[in-house]
N, C-alpha and C positions, 0 to 999 in steps of 0.2 A: 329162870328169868321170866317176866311178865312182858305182855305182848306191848309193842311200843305204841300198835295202832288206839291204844285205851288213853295214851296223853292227849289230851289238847292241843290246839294248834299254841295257845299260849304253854304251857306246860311243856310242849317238843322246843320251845326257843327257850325256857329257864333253860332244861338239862343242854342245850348247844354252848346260851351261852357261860355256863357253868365250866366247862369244858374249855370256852376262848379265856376265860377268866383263871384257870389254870395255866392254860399257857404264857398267858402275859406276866404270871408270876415267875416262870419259869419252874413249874413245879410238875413232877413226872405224876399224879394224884390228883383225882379231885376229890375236894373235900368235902366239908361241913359248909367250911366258909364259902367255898367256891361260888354252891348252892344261896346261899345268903346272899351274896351280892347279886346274883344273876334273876333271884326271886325282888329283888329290888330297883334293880334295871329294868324289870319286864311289865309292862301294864296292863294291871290285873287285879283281882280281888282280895288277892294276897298283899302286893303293894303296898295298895291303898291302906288295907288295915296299917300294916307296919306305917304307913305317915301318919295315919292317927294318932299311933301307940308311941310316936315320938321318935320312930327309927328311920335314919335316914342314910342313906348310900356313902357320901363323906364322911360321916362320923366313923363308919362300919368298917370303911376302907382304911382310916387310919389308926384306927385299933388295930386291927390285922395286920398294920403293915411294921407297928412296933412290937405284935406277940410275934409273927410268922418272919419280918424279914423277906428280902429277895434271894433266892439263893441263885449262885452262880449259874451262867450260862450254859446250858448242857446240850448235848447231840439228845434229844429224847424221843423214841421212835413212835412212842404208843403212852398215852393217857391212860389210866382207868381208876375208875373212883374206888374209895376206898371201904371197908365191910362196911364202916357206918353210914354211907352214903345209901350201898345197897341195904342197910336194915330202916334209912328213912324212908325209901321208895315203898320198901313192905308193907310198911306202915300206912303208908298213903293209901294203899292198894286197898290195904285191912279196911282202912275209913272212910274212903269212898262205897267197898263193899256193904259197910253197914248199913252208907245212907241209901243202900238202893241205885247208886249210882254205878252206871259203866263207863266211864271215862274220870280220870282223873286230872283234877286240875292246879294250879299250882298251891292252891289254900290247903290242898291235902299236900302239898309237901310241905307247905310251914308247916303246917300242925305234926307232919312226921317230923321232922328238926326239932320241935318241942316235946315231942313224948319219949325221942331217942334219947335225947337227955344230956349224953355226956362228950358229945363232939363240941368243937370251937363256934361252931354256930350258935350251938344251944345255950353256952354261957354266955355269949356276947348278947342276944336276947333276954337271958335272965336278968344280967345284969341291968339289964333296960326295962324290968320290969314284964316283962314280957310275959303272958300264961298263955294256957291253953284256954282257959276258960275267958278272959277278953276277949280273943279270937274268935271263938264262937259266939260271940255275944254280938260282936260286929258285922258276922256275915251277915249277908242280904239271904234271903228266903232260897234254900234251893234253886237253880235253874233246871228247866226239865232239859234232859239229856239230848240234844241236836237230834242223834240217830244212834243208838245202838252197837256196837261194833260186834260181830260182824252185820252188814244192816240186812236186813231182808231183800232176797232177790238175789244175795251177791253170792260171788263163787268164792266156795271153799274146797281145801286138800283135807283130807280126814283119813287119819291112818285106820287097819286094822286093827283089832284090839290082840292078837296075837302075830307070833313073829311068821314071818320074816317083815311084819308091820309094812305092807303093802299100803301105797297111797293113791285114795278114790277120790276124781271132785264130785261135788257135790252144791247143789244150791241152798242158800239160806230161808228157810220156809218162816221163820220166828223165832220168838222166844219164850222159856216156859218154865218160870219158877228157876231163875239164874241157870238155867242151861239152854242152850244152841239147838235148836231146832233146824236137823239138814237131813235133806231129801239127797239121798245116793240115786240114781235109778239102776245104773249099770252094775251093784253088785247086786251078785246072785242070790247074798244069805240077808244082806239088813240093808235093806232099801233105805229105811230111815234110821237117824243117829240121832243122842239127845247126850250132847256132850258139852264141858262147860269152854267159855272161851278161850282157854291157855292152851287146849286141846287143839286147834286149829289152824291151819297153814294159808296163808292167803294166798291169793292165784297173782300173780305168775310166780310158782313158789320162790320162795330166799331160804335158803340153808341155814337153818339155826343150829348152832353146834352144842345150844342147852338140851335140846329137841333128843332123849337119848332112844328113841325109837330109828330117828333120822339117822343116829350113828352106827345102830345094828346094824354088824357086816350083812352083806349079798342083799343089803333090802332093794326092791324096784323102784324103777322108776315110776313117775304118778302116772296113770290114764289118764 
């Protein structure tokens, strides 16, 4: 998985409310759609384009609510979106990557719902005429990136690179040609590390259970 600290403060309230947008349908999934509505709810760049391109939240909702239906009320314990959701987040990742950008915002997740192609999102957009290529036509010039994640100065967990994958903090010194520049002092063999962001644990650590260095038995605790 991809680190969540790279969304946007807009970007973290689409995927939440993507999420409430599931639950009111009563659906154990989030979807394509989900994402669509919660990209259109949210005030943003993304938005805005879709009002231009004629897409608007009522129209969107009652489509969906003649293809999908409400389905019954269920005890449902746990949400989780669905592969094509996670293959439009990749996408996003991909496309912000290209433009040099390290944070991801909600314009890269339309644009991932248009390149993924085949979820309910993406025909409901077609259908509307929707491209990829409008979209970029529309955005406003790059914004330069707030601050970097992780930002310089800040504390980072950086495993070993072999096992039992012991975990060093470390401070953030920069950044250099898409990798993470961190100053370890306390280990003995590599003071410094030059790893990319996916690599990196943030202080006070949270147990990622994609993290599969994190899951090697007997690993330690961090310094």
């Amino acid at each position: 998985m991809y680190p969540f600290e790279r969304f946007t403060e807009e970007a973290k309230r689409v995927l939440t409310l993507a999420q409430e947008e599931a639950e009111r349908s009563q659906h154990s999934y989030i979807g394509t759609e989900h994402l669509l509505l919660a990209l259109l709810a949210t005030e943003s760049e993304a938005s805005r384009i879709l009002s231009i391109l004629g897409v608007e939240a009522p129209d969107v909702r009652q489509v969906l609510k003649a293809v999908l239906g409400r389905s019954e009320r269920l005890n449902i314990q746990r949400i989780i979106p669905t592969s094509r959701v996670k293959k439009v987040i990749q996408i996003a990742f991909e496309a912000a990557d290209r433009e040099g950008s390290t944070t991801i915002a909600p314009t890269h997740l339309l644009l991932g719902l248009l390149q993924e192609g085949e979820g309910i999102a993406a025909h409901v957009l077609q259908d509307r005429h929707v491209t990829i290529e409008k979209v970029m036509a529309l955005r406003g010039p790059a914004a330069p990136d707030p601050e970097p994640w992780p930002a310089p100065g800040s504390r980072v967990l950086v495993h070993d690179p072999d096992p039992p994958y012991r975990l060093w903090e470390g401070i953030v010194a920069g950044h250099d040609r898409g990798r993470v520049v961190v100053q370890v002092p306390l280990h003995p063999i590599r003071p410094e590390a030059r790893l990319p962001a996916t690599a990196l644990h943030s202080v006070p650590l949270r147990f990622s259970g994609d993290c599969q260095r994190c899951l090697a038995p007997g690993r330690p605790a961090a310094l």
